[in-house]
N, C-alpha and C positions, 0 to 999 in steps of 0.2 A: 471259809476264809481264815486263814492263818492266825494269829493275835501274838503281834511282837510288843514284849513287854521289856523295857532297855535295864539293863545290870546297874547303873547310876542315872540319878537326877542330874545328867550331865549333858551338856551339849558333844561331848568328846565318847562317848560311848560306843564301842563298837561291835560287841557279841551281845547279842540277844539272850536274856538271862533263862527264855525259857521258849523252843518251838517247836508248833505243831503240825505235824505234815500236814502239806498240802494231800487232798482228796485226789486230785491227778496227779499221777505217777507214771514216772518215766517210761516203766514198762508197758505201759500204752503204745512206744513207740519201736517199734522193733529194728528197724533197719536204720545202720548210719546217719543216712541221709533225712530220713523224718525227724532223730534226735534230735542230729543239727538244727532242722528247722525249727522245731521248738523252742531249740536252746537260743536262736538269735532273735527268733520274737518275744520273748521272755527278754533278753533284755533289752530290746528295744521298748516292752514297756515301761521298765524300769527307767526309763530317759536317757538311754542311751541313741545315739544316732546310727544307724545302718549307713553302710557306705557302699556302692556297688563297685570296690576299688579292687582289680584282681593285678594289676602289673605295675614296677615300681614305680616308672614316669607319674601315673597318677598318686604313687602314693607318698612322691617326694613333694610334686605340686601341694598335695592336702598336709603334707608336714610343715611346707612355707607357711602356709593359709593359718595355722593354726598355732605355731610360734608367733605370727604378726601378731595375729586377735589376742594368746596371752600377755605380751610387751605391749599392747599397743605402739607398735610401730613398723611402719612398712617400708620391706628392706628394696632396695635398688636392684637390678637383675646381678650386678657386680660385687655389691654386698652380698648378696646369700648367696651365692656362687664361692666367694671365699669364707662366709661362717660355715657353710654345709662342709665344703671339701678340710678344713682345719678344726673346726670344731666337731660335728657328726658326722662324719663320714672320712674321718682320718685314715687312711691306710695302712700307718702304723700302730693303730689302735685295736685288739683286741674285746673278750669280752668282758675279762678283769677291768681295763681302761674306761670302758662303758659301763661297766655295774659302778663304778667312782664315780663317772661322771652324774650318773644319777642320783643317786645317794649321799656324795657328799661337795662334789664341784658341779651340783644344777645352775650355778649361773657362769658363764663364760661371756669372754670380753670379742664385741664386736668391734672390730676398725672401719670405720665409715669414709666415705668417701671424703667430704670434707676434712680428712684427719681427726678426727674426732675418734675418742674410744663411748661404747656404748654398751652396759651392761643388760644382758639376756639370758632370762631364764628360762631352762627346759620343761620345768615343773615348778609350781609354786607349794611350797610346802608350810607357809602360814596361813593362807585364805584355799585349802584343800577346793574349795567348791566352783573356783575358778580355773581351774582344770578340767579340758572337754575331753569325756568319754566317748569314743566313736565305737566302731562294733564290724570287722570285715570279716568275710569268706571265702573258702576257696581262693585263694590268692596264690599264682603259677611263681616258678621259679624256675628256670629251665638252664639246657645247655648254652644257647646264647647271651645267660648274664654273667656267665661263668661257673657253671656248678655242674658238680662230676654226674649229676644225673637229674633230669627233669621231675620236678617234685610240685603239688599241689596241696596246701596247709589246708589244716579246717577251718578252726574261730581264733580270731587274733583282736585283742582289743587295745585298739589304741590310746593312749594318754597324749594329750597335746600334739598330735600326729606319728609319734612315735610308737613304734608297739612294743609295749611293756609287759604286757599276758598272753601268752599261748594255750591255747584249747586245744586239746587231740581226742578223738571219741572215738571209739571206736561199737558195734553192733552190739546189743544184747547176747548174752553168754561165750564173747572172745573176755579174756583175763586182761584186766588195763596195764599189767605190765608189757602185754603188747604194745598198747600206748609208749608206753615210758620208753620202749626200745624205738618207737619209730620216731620219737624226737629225736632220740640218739644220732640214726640214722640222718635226718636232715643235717644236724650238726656237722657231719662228716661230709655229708653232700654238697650242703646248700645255705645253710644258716648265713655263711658268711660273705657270699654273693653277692654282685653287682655292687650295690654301697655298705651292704653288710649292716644294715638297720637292723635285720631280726638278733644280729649280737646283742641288741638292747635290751632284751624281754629278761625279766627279771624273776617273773615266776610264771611256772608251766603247770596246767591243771590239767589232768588224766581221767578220763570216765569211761565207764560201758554204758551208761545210763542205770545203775542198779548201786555200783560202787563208785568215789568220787575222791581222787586227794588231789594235792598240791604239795609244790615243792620248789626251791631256789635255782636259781639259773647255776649257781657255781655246783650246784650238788650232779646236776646233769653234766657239767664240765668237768669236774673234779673224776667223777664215773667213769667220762669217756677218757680220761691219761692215766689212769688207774689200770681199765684195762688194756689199753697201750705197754704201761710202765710194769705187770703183773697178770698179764692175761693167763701164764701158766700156774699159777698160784689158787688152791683151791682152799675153804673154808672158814676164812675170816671176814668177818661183815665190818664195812665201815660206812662212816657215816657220810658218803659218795653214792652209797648202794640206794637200792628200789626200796629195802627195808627202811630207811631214811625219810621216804616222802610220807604225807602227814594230811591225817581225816582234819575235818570241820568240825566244830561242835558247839552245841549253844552252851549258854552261861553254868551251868549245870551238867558237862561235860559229857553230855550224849550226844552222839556221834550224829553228823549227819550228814549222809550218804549220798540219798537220791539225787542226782541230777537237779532235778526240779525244785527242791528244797535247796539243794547247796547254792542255786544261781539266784532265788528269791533271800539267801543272807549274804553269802560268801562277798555276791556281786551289786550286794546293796552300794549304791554310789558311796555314799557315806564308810561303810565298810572297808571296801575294798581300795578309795584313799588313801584311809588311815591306816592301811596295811600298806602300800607304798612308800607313804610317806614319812610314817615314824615308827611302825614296827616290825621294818627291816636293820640289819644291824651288818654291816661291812666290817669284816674284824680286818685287824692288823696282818690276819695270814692270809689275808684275799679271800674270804671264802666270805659270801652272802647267806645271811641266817636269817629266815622267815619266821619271826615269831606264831609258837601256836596258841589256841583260843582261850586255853585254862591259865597263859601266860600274858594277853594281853587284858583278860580279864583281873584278873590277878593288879595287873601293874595300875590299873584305871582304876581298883577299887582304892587303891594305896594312897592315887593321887585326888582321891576325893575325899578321903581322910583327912588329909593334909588340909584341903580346902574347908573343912567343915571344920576342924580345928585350927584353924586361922579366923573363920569368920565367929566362931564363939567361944575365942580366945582358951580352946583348952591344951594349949599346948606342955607337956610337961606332965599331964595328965594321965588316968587311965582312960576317964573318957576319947582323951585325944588318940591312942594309938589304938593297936587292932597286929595280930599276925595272920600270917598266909602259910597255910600247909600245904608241901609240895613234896612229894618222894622223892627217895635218891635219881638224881639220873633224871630229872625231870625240868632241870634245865633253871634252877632256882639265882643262880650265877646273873645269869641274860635276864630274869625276871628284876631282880634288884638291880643290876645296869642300868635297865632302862626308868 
């Protein structure tokens, strides 16, 4: 059994200061399909909920069901008929408009029936734990919702019925830049189909089951007009590219990889929250920046500082303060930001 030992005496903690692999390993499972299943019992231990949701009528239904439960309040068939079509599901809303919405306009104004305005939130970003994590598969997208070509996702996890995380795995010894290109692929096809909820997912995780990253939904976007805007353009790397997306790693900056290890931290509830909900950073140039682990560690030890030298008054101090070494290029800008 693993022993997570947390970076601060903090309730707000979120990289594990020090992990050790799990004894089963991903390469137990060799084909696509067993990954998968792994991967979604794994986190259905972890508290997440399984959904057997593959088509979007169900999984516009389960996005109502799960805005009520967070608002506590249940909308009229005419009410959420006009919050869905104007608020989530705007036609003239891309994925820029939707990476905002969640990040920094989560709460949008409902007009109720009685003339009444009523504000709704898509995510709660002070009580993180009030936020329901669901877990779906397989989920079809085809030419009848309008998409250039019939497509079936892997693991998509929902937040409050909305899906915010995309999964793409692909088999033991295919390269997960395969992965990364067949998000690509949906993107072009499908992503934005029928109501165009999957524009929502704000970060997309890549595996073979051996290797394991993550990365921002605009870095994928950014990619795909890149090679649009430059596709005969050879040898300069930007930060759009595959070189871009970004390991895990515990508190002590070792990497970590495996599948099965990265879903028992990455996807810790707690975790993977507080990586939604305060350490993503929407800059001024539309581009979504997912902080990494040596960066959110970094910034939680700062704020515990802070907090220790508040409660024993050593402000002003040397005991009060402390610095953080970070190399060039490694993002110390975003680290003090936040």
């Amino acid at each position: 059994m693993a022993f997570f030992n947390i970076v601060a005496a903090s309730n707000e903690s979120t990289v594990v200061a020090e992990y050790t692999p799990e004894s089963a390993r991903s390469d137990a499972y060799q084909s696509e399909a067993e990954l998968e299943r792994e991967f979604t019992r794994i986190l259905a231990a972890q508290g997440y909920e399984y959904l057997d949701i593959h088509t979007e009528t169900d999984l516009v239904a389960n996005l109502r069901k799960q805005i009520e439960q967070l608002n506590q309040y249940v909308f009229t068939d005419s009410e959420w008929e006009q919050f869905f079509s104007d608020c989530i599901a705007n036609n003239n809303e891309g994925i820029v408009e939707k990476t905002r919405k969640i990040q920094t306009d989560h709460v949008q104004v409902l007009h109720r029936d009685n003339g009444m305005t009523k504000n709704i939130s898509l995510i709660d970003k002070k009580n993180i734990h009030n936020n329901r994590l669901q877990v779906i598969n397989q989920y079809e997208v085809g030419t009848a919702d309008g998409a250039n070509h019939d497509n079936r996702y892997d693991v998509t996890i929902l937040v409050n019925g909305l899906p915010l995380i995309h999964v793409e795995l692909k088999r033991r010894g295919v390269a997960i830049r395969e992965a990364f290109n067949q998000i690509k692929r949906y993107q072009r096809d499908s992503f934005w189909a029928g109501s165009g909820l999957f524009e929502y997912v704000q970060i997309f995780v890549i595996s073979n089951g051996t290797n394991t990253k993550y990365y921002s939904n605009t870095t994928r976007w950014s990619h795909i007009r890149e090679n649009e805007t430059t596709s005969r353009k050879r040898g300069n790397k930007t930060s759009n590219s595959f070189e871009f997306t970004s390991y895990w790693a515990d508190g002590n900056n070792r990497v970590i990889a495996d599948l099965v290890d990265f879903t028992k931290t990455f996807f810790a509830k707690h975790t993977i929250l507080n990586i939604l909900t305060r350490y993503c950073v929407f800059t001024a140039e539309k581009m979504l920046m997912v902080m990494r682990p040596y960066q959110i560690t970094a910034t939680e030890r700062i704020l515990n500082r802070i907090e220790i030298a508040n409660n024993y008054k050593k402000y002003g101090s040397i005991a009060g303060g402390g610095y953080i070494w970070h190399t060039t290029g490694s993002g110390k800008t975003l680290t003090s930001f936040k």
